[in-house]
C-alpha positions as CSV (number, residue, x, y, z in Angstrom):
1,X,93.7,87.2,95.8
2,X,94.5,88.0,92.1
3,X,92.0,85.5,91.0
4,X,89.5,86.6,93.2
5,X,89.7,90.6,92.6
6,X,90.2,89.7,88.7
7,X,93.6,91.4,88.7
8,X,95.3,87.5,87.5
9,X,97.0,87.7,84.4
10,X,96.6,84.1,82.3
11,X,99.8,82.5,81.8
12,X,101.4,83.0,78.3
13,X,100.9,79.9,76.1
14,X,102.5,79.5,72.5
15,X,99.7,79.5,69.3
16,X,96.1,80.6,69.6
17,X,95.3,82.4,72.5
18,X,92.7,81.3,74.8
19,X,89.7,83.1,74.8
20,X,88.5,82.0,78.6
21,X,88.0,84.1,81.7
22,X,88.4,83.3,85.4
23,X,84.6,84.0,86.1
24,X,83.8,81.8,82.9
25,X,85.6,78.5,84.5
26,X,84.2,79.3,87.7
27,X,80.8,79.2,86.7
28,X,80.9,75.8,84.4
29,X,82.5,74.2,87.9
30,X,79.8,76.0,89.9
31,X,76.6,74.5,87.3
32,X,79.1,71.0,87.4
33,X,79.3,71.0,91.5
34,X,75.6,71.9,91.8
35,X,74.6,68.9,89.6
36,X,77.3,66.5,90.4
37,X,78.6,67.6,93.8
38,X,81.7,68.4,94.9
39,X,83.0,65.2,94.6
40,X,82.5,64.8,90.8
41,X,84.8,68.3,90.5
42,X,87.7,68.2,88.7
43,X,90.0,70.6,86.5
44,X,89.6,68.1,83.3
45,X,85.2,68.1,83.8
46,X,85.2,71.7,83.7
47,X,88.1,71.3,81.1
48,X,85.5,69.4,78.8
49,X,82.0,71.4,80.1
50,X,83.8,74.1,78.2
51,X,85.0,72.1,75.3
52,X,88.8,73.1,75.9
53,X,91.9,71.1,76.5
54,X,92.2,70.6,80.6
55,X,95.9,72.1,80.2
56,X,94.4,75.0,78.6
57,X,92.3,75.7,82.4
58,X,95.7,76.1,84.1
59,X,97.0,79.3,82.2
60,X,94.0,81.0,84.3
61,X,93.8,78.9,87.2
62,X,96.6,77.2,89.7
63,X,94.6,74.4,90.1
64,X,91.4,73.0,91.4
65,X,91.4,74.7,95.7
66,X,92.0,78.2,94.1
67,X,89.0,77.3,91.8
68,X,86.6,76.4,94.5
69,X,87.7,79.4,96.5
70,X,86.9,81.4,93.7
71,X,83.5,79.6,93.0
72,X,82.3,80.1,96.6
73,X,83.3,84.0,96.3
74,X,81.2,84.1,93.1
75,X,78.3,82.2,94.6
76,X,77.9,84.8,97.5
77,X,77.5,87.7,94.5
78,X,74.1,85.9,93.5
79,X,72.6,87.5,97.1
80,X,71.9,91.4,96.3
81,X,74.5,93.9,97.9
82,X,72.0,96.3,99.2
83,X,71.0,96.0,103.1
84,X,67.7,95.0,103.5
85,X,65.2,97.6,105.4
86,X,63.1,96.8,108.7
87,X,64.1,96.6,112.0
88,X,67.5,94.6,113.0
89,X,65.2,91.7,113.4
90,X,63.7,91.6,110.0
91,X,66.9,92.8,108.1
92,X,68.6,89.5,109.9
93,X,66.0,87.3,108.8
94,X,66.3,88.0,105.5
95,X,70.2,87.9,105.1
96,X,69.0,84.5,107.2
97,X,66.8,83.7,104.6
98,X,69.1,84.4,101.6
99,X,71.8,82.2,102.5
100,X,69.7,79.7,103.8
101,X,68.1,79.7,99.9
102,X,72.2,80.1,98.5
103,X,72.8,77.1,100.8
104,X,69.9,74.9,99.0
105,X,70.6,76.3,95.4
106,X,74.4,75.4,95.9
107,X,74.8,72.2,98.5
108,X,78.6,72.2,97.7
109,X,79.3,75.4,99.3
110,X,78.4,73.7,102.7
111,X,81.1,71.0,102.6
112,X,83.8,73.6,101.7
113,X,85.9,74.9,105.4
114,X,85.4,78.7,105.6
115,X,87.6,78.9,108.7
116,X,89.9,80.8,106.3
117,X,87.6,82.6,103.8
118,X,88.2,83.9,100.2
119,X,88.5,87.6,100.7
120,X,87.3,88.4,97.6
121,X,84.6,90.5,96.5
122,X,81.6,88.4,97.2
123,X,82.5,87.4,100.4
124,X,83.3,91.0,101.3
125,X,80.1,92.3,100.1
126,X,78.3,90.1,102.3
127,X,79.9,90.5,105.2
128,X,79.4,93.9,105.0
129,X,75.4,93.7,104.3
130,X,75.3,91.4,107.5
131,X,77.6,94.2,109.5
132,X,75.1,96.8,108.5
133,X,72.2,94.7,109.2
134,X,73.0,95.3,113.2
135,X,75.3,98.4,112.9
136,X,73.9,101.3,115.6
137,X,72.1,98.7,117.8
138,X,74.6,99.5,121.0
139,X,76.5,96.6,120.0
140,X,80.4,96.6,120.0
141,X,82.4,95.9,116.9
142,X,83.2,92.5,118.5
143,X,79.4,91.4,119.6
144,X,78.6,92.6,116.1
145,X,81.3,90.2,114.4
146,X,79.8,87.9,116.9
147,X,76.2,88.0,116.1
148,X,77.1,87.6,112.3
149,X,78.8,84.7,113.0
150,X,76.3,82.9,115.6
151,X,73.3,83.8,112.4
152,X,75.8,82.4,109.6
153,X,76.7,79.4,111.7
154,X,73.3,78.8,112.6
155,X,71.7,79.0,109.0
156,X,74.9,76.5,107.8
157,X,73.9,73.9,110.1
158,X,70.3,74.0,109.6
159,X,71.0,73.9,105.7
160,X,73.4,70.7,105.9
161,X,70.6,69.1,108.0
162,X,67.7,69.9,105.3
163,X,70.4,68.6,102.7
164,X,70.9,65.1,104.6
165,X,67.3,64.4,104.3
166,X,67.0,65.6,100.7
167,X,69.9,63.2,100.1
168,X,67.9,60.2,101.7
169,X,65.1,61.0,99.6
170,X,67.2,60.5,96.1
171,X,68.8,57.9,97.0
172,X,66.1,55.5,98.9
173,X,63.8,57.2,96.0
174,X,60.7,57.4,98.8
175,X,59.8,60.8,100.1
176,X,58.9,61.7,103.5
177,X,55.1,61.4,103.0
178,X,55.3,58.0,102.0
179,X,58.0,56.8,104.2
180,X,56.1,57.9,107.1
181,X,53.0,56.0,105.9
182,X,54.5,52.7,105.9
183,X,56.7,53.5,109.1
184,X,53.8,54.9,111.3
185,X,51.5,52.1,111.6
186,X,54.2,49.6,112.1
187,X,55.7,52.2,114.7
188,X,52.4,52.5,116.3
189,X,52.0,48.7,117.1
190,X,54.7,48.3,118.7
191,X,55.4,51.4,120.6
192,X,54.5,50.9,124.4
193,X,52.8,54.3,125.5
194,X,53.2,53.1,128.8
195,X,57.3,53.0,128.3
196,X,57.6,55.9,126.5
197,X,54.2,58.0,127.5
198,X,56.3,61.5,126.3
199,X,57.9,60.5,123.6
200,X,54.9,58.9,121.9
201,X,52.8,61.9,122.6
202,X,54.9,64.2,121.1
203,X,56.0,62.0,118.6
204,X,52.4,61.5,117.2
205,X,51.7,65.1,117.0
206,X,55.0,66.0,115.6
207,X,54.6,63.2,112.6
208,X,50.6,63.9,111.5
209,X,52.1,67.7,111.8
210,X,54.9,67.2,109.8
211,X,53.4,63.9,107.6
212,X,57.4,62.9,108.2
213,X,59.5,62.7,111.1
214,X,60.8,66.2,111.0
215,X,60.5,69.3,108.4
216,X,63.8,70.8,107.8
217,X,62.0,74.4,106.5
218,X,60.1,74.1,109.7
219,X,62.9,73.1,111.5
220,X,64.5,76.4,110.6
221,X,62.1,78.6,110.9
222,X,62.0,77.7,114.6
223,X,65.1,77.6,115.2
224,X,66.2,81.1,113.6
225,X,63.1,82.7,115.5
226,X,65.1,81.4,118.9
227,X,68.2,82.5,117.2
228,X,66.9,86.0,117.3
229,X,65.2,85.6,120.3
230,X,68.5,85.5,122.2
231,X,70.4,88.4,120.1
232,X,67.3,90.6,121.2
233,X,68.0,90.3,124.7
234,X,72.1,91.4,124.3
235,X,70.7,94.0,122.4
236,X,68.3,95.1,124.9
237,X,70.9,94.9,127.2
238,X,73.2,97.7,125.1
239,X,70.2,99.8,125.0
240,X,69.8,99.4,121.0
């Protein structure tokens, strides 16, 4: 908590003294973890990003779970404080929209367990811009935690899915487009319409849509439309 509200003194250390900060480390492992993943993180590669001694890290930071706790806090203070305007609907779609674009710029931050937050300042600050986003809609304080949590959950899933298939594309080196070239002919001679008369009928129109099996931004579009589909009948139900 003292690392993440700034109030962490760095240990004393004999000779020159250090002239790093908390928020300094955090972001070399944040531009290390966007480029390399989470993976490649380590106390001596951010130790040698910022051209210091990896011993020299630990007089301001424990080690490397209190640094990625204080990374994912710092992350969260990229997306503005301010509530966005609009009915509920629109201010949820773009708090939706803004971590799904936090989620894309920083991959990492989706493999890290948030069961147990950082309580620190960035975390705080957008809980309570997603709080005010549905504040005086009828809702309880509970069904407003709730609905914070069903749009954050939502938005995390479809962000790891749109990740996986960025993923495939680096590493097989083929994007969709031209996968689905070379797949969908071959697919289409041997598919029995007869067998699967559904399946290839939506299939077809869902790949010359798409030019790829599936489109994640699509995908999530959709699907946070349906999100908010189902909050808008609880809050017609509270009379908001």
């Amino acid at each position: 908590m003292a690392l993440l509200w700034g109030s962490a003194q760095p240990t004393r250390t004999r000779g020159r003294k250090p002239g790093l900060t908390v928020r300094g480390i955090a972001r070399a492992a944040i531009e290390l973890a966007d480029t390399e993943g989470l993976d490649a993180l380590s106390m001596r590669r951010v130790a040698e990003r910022l051209g210091v001694g990896t011993m020299s890290l630990y007089t301001y930071v424990p080690g490397k779970a209190e640094l990625v706790d204080v990374m994912l806090d710092a992350v969260h203070l990229e997306i503005l404080a301010e509530t966005p305007g609009g009915t509920w609907r629109e201010r949820l779609q773009v708090i939706a929209h803004d971590q799904w674009a936090l989620a894309r710029q920083h991959p990492w931050m989706l493999h890290i367990a948030t069961t147990r937050p950082p309580m620190g300042p960035g975390i705080l600050a957008k809980y309570e811009r997603e709080l005010r986003a549905v504040e005086g809609l009828g809702l309880d304080d509970l069904e407003m935690d709730s609905v914070v949590t069903l749009v954050n959950d939502y938005v995390a899933g479809a962000a790891r899915s749109a990740i996986d298939a960025f993923d495939v594309q680096r590493s097989s080196g083929i994007d969709d487009a031209t996968w689905w070239a070379a797949t969908g002919p071959w697919l289409a001679k041997v598919l029995d319409p007869q067998r699967y008369p559904v399946a290839t009928r939506v299939g077809t129109t869902a790949g010359q849509h798409h030019q790829a099996p599936s489109d994640p931004d699509h995908a999530f579009e959709f699907g946070l439309h349906r999100v908010l589909d189902g909050i808008a009948v609880l809050v017609e139900q509270r009379g908001g």
